[in-house]
mmJSON file of the N, C-alpha and C atoms, coordinates in Angstrom:
{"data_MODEL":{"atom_site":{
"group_PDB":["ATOM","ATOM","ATOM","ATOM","ATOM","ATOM","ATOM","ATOM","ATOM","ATOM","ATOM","ATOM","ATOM","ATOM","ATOM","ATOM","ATOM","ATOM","ATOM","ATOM","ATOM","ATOM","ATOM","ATOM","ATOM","ATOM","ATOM","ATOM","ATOM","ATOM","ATOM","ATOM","ATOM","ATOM","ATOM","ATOM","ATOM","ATOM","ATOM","ATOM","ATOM","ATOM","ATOM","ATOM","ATOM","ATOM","ATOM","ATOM","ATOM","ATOM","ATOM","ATOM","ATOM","ATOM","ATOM","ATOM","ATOM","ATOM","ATOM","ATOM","ATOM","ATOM","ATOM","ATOM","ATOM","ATOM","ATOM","ATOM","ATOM","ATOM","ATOM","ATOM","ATOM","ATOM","ATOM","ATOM","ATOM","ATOM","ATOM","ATOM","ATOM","ATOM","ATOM","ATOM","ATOM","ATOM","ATOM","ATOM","ATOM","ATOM","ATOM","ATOM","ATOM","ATOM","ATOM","ATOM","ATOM","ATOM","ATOM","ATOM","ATOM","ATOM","ATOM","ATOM","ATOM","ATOM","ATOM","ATOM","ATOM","ATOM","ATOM","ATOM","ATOM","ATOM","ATOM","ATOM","ATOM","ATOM","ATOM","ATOM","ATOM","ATOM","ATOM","ATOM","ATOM","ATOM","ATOM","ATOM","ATOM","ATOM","ATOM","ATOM","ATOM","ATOM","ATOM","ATOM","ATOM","ATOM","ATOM","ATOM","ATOM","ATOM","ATOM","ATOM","ATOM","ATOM","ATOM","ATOM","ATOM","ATOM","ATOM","ATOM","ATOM","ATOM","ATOM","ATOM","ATOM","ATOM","ATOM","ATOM","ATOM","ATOM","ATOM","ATOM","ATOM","ATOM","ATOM","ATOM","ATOM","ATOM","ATOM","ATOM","ATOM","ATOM","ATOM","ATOM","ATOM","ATOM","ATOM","ATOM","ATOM","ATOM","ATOM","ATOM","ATOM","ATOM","ATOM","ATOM","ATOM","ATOM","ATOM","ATOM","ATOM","ATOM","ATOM","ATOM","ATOM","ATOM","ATOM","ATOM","ATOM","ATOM","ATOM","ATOM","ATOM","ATOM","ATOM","ATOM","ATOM","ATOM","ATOM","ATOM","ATOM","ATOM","ATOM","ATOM","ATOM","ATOM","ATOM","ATOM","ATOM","ATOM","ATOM","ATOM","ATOM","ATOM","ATOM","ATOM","ATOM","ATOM","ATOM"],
"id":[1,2,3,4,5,6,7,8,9,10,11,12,13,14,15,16,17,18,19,20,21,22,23,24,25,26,27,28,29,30,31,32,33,34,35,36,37,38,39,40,41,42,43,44,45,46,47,48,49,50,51,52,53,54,55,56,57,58,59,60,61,62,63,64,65,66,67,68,69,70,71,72,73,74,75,76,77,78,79,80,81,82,83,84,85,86,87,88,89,90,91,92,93,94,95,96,97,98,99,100,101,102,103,104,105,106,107,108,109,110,111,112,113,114,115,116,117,118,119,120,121,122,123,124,125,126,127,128,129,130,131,132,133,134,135,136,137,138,139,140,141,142,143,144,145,146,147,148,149,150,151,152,153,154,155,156,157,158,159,160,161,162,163,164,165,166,167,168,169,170,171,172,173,174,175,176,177,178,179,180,181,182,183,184,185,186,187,188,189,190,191,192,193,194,195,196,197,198,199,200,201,202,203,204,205,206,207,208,209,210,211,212,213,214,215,216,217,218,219,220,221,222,223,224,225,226,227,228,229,230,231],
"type_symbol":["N","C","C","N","C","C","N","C","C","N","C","C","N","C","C","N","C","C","N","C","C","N","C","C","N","C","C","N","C","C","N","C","C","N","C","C","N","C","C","N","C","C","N","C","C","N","C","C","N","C","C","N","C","C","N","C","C","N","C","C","N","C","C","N","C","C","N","C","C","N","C","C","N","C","C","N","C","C","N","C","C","N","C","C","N","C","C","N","C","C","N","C","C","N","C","C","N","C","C","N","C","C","N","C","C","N","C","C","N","C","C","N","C","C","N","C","C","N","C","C","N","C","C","N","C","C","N","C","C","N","C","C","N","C","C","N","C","C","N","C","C","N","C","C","N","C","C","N","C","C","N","C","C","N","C","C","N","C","C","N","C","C","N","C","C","N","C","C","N","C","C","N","C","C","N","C","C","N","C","C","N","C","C","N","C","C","N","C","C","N","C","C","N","C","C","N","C","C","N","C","C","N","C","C","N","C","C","N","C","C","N","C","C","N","C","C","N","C","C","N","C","C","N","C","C","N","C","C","N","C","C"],
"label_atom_id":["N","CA","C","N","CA","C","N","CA","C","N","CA","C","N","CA","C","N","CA","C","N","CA","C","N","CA","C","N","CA","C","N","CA","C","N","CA","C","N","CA","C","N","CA","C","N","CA","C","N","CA","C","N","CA","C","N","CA","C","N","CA","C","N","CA","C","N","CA","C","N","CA","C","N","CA","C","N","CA","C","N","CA","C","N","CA","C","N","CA","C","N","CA","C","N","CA","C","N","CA","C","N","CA","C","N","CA","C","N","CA","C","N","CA","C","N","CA","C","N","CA","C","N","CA","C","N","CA","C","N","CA","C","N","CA","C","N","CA","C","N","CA","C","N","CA","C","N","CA","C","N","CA","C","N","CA","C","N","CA","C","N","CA","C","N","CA","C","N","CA","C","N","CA","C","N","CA","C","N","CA","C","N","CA","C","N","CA","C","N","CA","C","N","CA","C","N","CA","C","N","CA","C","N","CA","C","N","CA","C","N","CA","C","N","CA","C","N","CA","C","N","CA","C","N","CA","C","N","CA","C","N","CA","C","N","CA","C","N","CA","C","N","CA","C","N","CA","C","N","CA","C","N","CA","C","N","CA","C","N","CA","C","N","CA","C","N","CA","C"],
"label_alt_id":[null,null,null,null,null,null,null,null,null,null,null,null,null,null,null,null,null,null,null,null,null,null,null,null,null,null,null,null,null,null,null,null,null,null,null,null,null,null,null,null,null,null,null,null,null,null,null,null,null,null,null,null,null,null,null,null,null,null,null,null,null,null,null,null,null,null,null,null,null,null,null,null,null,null,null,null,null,null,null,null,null,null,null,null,null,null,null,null,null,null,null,null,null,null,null,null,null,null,null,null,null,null,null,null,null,null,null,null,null,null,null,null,null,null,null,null,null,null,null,null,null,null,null,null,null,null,null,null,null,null,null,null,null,null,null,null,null,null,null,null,null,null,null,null,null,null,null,null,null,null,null,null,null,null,null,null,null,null,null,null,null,null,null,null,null,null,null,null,null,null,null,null,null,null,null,null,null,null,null,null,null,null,null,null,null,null,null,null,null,null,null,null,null,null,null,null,null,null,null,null,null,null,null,null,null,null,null,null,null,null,null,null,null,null,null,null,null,null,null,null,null,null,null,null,null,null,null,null,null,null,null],
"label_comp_id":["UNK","UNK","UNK","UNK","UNK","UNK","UNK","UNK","UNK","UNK","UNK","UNK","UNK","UNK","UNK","UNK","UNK","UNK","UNK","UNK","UNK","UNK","UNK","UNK","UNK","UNK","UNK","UNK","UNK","UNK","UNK","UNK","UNK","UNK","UNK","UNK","UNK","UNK","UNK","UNK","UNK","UNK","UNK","UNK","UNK","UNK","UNK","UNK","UNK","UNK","UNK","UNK","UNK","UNK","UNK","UNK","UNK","UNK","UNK","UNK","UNK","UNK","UNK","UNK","UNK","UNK","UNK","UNK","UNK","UNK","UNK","UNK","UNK","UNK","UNK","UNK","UNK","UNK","UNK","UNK","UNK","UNK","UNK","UNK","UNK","UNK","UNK","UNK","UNK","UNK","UNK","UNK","UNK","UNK","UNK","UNK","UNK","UNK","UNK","UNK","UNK","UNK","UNK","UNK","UNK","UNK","UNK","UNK","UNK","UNK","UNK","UNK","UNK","UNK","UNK","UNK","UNK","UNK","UNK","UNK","UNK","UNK","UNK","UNK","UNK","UNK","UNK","UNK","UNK","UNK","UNK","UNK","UNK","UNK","UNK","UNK","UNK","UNK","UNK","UNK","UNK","UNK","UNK","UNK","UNK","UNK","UNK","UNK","UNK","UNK","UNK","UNK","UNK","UNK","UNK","UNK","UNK","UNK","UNK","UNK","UNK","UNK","UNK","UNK","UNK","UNK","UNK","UNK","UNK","UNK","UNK","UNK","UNK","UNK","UNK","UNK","UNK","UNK","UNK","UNK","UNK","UNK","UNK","UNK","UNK","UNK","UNK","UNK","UNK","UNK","UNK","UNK","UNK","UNK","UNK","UNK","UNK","UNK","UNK","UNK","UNK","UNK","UNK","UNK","UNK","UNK","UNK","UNK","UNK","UNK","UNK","UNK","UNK","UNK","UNK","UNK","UNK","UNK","UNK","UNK","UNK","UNK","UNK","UNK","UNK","UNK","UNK","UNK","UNK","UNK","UNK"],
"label_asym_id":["A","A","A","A","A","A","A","A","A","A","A","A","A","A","A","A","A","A","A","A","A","A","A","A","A","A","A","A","A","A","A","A","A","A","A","A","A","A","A","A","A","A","A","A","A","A","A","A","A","A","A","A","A","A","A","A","A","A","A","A","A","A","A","A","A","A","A","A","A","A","A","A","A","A","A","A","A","A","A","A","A","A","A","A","A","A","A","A","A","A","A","A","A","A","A","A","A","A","A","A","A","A","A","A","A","A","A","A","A","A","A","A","A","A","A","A","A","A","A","A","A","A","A","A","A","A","A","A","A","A","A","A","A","A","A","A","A","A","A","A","A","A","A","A","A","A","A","A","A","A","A","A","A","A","A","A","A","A","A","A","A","A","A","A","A","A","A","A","A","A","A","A","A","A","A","A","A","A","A","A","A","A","A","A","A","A","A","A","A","A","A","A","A","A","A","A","A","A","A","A","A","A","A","A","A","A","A","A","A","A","A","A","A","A","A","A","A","A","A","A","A","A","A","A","A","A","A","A","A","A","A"],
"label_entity_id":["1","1","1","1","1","1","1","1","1","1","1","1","1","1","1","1","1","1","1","1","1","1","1","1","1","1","1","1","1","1","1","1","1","1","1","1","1","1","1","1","1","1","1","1","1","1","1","1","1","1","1","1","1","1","1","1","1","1","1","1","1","1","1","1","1","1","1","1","1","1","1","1","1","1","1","1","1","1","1","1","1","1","1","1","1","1","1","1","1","1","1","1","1","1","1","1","1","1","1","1","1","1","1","1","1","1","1","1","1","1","1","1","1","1","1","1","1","1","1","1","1","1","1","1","1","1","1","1","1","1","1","1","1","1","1","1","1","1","1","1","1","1","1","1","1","1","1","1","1","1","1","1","1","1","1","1","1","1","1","1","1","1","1","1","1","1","1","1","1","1","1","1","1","1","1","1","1","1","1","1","1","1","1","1","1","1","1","1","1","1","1","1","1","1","1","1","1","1","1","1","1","1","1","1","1","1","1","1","1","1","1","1","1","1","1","1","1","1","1","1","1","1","1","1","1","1","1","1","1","1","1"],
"label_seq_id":[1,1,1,2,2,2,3,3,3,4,4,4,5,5,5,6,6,6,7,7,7,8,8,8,9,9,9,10,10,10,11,11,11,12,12,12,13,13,13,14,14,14,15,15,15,16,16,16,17,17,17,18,18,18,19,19,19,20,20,20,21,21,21,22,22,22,23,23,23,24,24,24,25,25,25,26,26,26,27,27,27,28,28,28,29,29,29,30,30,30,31,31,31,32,32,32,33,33,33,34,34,34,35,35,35,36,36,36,37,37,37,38,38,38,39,39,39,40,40,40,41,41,41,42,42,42,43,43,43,44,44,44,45,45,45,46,46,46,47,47,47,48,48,48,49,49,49,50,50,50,51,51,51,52,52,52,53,53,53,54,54,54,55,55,55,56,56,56,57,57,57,58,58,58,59,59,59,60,60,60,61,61,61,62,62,62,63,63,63,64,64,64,65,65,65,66,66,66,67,67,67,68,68,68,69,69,69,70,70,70,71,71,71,72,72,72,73,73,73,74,74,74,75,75,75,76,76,76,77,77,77],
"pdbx_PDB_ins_code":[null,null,null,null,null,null,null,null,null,null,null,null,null,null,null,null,null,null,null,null,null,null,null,null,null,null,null,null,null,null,null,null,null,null,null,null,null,null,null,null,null,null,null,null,null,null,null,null,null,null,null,null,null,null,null,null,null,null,null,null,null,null,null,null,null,null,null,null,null,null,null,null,null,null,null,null,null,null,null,null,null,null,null,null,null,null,null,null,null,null,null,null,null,null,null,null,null,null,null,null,null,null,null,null,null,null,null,null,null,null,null,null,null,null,null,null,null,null,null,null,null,null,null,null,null,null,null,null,null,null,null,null,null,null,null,null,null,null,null,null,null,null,null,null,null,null,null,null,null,null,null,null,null,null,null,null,null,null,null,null,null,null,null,null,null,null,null,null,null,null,null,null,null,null,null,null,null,null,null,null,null,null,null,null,null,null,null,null,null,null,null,null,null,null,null,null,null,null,null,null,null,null,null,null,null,null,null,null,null,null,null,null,null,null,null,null,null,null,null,null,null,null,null,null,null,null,null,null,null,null,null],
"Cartn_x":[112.395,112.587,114.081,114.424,115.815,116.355,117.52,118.052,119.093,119.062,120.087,121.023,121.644,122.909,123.471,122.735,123.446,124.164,125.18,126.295,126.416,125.579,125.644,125.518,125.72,125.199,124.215,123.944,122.5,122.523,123.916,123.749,123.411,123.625,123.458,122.352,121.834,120.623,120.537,121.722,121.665,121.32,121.893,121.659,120.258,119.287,117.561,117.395,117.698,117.29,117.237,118.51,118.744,117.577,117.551,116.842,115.308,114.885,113.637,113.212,114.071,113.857,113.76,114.68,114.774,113.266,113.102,111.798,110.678,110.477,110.053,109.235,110.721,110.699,110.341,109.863,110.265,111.013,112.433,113.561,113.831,114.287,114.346,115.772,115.657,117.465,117.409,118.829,119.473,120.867,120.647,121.489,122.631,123.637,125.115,125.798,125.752,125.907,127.491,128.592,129.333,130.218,129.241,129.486,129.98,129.118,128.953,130.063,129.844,130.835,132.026,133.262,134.666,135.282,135.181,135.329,134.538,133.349,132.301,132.851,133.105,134.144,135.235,136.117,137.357,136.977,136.438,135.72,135.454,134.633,134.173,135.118,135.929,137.154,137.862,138.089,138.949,138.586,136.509,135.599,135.397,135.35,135.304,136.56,137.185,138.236,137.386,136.595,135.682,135.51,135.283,135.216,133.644,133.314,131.817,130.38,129.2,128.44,127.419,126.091,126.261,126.354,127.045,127.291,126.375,126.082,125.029,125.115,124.969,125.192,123.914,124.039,122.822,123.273,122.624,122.653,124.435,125.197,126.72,127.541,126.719,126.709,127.011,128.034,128.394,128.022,127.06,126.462,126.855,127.63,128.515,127.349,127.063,126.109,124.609,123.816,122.52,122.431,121.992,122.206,121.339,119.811,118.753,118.864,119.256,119.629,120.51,121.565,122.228,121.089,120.899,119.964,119.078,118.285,117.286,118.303,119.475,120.415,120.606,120.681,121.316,119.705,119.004,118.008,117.728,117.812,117.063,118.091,119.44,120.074,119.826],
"Cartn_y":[-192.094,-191.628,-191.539,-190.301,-190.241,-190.933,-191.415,-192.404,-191.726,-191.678,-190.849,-192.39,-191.943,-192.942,-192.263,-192.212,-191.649,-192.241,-191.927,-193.175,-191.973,-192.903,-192.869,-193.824,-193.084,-194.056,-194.144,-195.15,-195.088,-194.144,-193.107,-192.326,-190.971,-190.856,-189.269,-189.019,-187.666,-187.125,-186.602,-185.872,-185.369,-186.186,-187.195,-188.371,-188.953,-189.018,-189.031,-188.054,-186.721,-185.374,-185.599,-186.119,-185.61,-186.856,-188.194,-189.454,-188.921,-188.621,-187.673,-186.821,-185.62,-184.887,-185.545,-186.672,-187.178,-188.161,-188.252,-189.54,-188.496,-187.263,-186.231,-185.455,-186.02,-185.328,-186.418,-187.115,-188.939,-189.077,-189.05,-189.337,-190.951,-191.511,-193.406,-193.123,-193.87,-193.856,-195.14,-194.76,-196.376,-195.423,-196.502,-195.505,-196.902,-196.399,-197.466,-196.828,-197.815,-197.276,-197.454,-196.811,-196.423,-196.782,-197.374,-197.656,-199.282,-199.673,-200.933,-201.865,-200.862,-201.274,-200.612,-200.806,-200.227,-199.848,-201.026,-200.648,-199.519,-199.475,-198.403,-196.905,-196.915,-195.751,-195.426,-196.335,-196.222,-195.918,-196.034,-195.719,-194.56,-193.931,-192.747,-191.927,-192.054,-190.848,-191.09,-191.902,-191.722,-190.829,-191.24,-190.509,-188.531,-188.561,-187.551,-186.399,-187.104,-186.675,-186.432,-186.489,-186.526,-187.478,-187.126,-188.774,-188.485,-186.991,-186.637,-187.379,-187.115,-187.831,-187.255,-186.724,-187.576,-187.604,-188.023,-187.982,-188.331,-187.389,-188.194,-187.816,-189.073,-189.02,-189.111,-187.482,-187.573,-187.107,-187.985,-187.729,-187.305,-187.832,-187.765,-186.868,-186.056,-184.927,-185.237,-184.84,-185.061,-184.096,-184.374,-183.496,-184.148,-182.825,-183.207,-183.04,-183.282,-182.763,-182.662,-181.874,-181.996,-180.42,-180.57,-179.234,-179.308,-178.861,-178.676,-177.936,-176.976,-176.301,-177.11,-177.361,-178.693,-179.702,-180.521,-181.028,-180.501,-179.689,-179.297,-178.992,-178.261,-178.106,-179.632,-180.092,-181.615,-182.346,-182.341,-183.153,-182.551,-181.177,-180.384,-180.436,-181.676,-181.637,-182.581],
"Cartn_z":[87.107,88.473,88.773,89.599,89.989,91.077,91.314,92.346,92.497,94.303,94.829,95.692,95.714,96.539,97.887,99.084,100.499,101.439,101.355,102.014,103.445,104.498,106.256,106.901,108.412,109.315,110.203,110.666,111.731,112.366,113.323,114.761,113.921,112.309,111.988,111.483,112.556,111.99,110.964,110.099,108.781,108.183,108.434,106.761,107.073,108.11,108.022,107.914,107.889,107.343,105.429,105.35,103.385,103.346,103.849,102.899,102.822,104.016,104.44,103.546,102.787,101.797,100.486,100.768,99.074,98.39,99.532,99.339,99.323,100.1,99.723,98.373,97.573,96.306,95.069,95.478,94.737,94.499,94.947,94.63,95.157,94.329,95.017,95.683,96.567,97.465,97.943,97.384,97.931,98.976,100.032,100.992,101.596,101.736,101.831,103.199,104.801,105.627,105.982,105.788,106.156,107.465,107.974,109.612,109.33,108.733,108.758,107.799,106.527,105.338,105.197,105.44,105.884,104.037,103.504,102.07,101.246,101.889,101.164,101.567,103.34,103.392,102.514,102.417,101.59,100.502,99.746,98.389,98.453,99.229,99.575,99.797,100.644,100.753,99.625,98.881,97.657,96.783,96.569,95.484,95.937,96.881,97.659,98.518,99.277,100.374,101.395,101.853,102.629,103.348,104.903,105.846,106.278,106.308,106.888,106.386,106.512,105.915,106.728,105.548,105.107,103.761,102.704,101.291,100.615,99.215,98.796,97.194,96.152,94.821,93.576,93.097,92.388,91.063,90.065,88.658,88.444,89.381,88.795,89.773,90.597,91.101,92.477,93.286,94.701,95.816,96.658,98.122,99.388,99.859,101.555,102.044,102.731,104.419,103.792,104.865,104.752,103.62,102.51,101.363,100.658,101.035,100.083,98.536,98.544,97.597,96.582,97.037,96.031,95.903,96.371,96.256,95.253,94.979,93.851,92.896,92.669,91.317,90.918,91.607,90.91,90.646,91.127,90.411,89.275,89.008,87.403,86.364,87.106,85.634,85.116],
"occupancy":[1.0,1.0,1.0,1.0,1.0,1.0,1.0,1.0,1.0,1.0,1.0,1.0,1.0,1.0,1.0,1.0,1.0,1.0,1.0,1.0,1.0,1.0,1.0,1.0,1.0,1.0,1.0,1.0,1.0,1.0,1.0,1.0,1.0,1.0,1.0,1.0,1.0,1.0,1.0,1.0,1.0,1.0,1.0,1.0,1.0,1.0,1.0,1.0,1.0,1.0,1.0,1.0,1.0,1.0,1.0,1.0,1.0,1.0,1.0,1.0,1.0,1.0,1.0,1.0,1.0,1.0,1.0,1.0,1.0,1.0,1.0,1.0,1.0,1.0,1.0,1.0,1.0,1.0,1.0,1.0,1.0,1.0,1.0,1.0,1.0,1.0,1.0,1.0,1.0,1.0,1.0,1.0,1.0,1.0,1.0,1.0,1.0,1.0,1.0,1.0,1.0,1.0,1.0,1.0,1.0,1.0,1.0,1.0,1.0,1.0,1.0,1.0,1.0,1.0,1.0,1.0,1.0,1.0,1.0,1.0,1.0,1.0,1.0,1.0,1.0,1.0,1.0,1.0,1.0,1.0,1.0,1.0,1.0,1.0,1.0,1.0,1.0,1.0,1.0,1.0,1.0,1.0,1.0,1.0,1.0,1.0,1.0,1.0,1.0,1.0,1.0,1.0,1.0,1.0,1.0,1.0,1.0,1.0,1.0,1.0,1.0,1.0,1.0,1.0,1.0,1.0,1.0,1.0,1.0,1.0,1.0,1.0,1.0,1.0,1.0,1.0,1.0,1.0,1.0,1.0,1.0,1.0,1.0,1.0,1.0,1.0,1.0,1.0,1.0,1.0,1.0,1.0,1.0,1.0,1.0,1.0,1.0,1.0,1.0,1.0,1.0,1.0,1.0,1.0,1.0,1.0,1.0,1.0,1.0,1.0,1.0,1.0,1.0,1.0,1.0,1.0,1.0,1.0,1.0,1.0,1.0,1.0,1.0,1.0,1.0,1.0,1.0,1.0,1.0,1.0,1.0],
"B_iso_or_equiv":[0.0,0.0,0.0,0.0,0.0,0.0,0.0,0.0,0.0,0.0,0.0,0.0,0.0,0.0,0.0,0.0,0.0,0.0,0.0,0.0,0.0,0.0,0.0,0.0,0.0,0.0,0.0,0.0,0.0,0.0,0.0,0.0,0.0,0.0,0.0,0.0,0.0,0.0,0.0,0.0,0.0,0.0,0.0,0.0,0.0,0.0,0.0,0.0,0.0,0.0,0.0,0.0,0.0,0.0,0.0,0.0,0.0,0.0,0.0,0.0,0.0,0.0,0.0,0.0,0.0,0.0,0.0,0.0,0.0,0.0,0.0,0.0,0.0,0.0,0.0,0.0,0.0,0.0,0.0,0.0,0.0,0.0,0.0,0.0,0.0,0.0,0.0,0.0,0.0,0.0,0.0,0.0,0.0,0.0,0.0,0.0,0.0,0.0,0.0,0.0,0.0,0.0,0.0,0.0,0.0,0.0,0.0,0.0,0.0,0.0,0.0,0.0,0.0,0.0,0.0,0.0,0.0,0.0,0.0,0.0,0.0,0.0,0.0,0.0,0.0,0.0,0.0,0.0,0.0,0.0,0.0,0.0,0.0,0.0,0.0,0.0,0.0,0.0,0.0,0.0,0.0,0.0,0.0,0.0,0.0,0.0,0.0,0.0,0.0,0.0,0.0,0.0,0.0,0.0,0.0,0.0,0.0,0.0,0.0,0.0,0.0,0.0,0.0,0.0,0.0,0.0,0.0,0.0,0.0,0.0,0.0,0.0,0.0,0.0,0.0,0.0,0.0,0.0,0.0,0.0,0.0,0.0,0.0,0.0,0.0,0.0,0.0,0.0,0.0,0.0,0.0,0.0,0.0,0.0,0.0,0.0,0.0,0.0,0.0,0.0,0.0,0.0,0.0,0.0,0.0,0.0,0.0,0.0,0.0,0.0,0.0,0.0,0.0,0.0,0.0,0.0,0.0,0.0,0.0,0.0,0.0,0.0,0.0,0.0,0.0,0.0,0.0,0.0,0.0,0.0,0.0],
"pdbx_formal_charge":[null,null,null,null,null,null,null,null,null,null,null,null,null,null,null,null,null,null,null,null,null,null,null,null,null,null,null,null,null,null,null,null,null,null,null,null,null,null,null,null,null,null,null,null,null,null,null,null,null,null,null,null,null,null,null,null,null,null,null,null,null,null,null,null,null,null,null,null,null,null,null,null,null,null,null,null,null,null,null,null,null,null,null,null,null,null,null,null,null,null,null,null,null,null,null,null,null,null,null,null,null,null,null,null,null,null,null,null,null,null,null,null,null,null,null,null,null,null,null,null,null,null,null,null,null,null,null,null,null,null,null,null,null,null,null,null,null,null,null,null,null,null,null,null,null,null,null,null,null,null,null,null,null,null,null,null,null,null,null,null,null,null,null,null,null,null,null,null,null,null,null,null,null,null,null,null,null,null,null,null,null,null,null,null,null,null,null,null,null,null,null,null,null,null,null,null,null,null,null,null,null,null,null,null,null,null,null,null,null,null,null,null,null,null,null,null,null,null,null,null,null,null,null,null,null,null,null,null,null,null,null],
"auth_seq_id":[1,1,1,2,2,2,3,3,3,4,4,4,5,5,5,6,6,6,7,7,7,8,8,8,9,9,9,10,10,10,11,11,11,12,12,12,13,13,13,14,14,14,15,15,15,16,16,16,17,17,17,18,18,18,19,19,19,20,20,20,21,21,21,22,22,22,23,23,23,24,24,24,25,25,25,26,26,26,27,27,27,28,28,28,29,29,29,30,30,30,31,31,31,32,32,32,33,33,33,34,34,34,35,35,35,36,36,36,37,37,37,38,38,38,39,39,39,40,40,40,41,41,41,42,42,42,43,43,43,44,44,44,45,45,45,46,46,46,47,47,47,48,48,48,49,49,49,50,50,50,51,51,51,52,52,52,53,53,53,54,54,54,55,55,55,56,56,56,57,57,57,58,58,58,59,59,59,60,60,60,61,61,61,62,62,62,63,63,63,64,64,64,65,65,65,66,66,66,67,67,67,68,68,68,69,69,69,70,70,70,71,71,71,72,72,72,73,73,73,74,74,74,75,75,75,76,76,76,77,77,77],
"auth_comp_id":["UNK","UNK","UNK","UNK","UNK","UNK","UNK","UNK","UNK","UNK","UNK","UNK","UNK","UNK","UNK","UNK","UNK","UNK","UNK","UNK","UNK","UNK","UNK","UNK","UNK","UNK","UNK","UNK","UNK","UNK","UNK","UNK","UNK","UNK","UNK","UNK","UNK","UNK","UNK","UNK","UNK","UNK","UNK","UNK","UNK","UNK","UNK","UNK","UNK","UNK","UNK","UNK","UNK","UNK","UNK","UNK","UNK","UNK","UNK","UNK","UNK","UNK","UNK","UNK","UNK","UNK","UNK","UNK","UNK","UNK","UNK","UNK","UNK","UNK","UNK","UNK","UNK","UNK","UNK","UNK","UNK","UNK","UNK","UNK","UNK","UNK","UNK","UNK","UNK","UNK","UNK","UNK","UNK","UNK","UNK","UNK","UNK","UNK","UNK","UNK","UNK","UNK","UNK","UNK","UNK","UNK","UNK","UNK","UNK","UNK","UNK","UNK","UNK","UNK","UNK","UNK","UNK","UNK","UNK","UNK","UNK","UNK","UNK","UNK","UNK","UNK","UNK","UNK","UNK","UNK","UNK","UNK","UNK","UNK","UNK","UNK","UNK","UNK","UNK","UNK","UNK","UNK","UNK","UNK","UNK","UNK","UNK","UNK","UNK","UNK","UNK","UNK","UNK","UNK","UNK","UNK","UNK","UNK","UNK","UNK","UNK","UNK","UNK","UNK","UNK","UNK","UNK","UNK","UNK","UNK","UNK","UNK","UNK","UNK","UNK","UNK","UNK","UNK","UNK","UNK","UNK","UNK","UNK","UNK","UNK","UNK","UNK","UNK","UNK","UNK","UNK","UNK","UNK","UNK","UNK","UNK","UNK","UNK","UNK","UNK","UNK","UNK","UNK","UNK","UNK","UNK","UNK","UNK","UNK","UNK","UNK","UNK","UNK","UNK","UNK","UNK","UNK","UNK","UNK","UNK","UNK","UNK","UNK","UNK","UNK","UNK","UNK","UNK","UNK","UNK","UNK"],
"auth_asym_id":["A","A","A","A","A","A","A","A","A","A","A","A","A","A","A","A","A","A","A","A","A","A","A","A","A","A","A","A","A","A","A","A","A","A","A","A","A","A","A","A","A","A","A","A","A","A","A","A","A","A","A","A","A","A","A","A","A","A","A","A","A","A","A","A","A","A","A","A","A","A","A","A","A","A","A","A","A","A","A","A","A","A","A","A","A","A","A","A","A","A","A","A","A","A","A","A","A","A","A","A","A","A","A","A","A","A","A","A","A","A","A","A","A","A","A","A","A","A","A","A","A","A","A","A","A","A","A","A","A","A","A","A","A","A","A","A","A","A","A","A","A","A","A","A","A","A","A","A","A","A","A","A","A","A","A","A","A","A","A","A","A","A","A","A","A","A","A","A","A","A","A","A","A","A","A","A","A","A","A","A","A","A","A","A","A","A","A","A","A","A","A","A","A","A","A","A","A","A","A","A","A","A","A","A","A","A","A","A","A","A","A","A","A","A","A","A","A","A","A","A","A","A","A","A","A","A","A","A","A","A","A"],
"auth_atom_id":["N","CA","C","N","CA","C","N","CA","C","N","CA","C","N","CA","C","N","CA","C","N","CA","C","N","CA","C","N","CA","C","N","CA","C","N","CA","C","N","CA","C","N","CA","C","N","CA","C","N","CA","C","N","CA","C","N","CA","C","N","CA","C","N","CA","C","N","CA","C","N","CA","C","N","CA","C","N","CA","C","N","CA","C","N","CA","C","N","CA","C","N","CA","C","N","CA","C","N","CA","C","N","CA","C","N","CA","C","N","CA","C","N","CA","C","N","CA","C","N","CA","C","N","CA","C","N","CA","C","N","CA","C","N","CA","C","N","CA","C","N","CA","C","N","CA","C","N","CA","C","N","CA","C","N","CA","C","N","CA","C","N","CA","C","N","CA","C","N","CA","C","N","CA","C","N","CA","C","N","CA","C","N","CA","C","N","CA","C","N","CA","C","N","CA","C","N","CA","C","N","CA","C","N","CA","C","N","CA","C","N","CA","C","N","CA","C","N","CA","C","N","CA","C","N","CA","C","N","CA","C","N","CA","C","N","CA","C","N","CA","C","N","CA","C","N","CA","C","N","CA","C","N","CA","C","N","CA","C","N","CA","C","N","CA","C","N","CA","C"],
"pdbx_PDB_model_num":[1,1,1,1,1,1,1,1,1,1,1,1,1,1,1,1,1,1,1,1,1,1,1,1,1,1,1,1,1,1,1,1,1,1,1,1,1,1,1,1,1,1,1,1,1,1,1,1,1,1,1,1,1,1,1,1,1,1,1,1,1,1,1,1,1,1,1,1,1,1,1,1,1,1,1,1,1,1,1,1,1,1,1,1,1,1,1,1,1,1,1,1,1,1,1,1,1,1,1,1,1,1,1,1,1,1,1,1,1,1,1,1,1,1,1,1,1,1,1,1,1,1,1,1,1,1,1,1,1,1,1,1,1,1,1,1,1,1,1,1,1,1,1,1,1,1,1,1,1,1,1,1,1,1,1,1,1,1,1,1,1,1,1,1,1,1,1,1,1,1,1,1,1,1,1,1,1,1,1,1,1,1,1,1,1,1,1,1,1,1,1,1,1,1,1,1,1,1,1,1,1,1,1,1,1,1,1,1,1,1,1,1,1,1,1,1,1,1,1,1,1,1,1,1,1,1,1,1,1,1,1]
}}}
């Protein structure tokens, strides 16, 4: 089974939009809220340049925002 990694926060509806799709697809997610963990941000804009979210890491593969389409390219690799 594939495991996605979505780093948000509680107030964004995108990031229950992407987890919503991912569990969807059986995708397992482990999701890292951003809000909460200040270091997990910092990490994130380093891994990324990106402060938006919600981010999400599949099979190696990096998705800004809510992006179905990414989303299915990156699971069929």
């Amino acid at each position: 089974m594939t495991t996605a990694t979505v780093y948000m926060t509680d107030t964004c509806p995108y990031c229950k939009m992407m987890i919503r799709y991912l569990k969807e697809r059986n995708v397992k997610v482990r999701t890292i809220n951003v809000a909460r963990d200040q270091r997990a941000a910092q990490r994130l804009m380093s891994i990324t340049g990106q402060m938006g979210v919600p981010q999400t890491e599949i099979n190696g593969q990096w998705i800004i925002g809510f992006d179905p389409q990414s989303v299915e390219r990156a699971l069929r690799r």
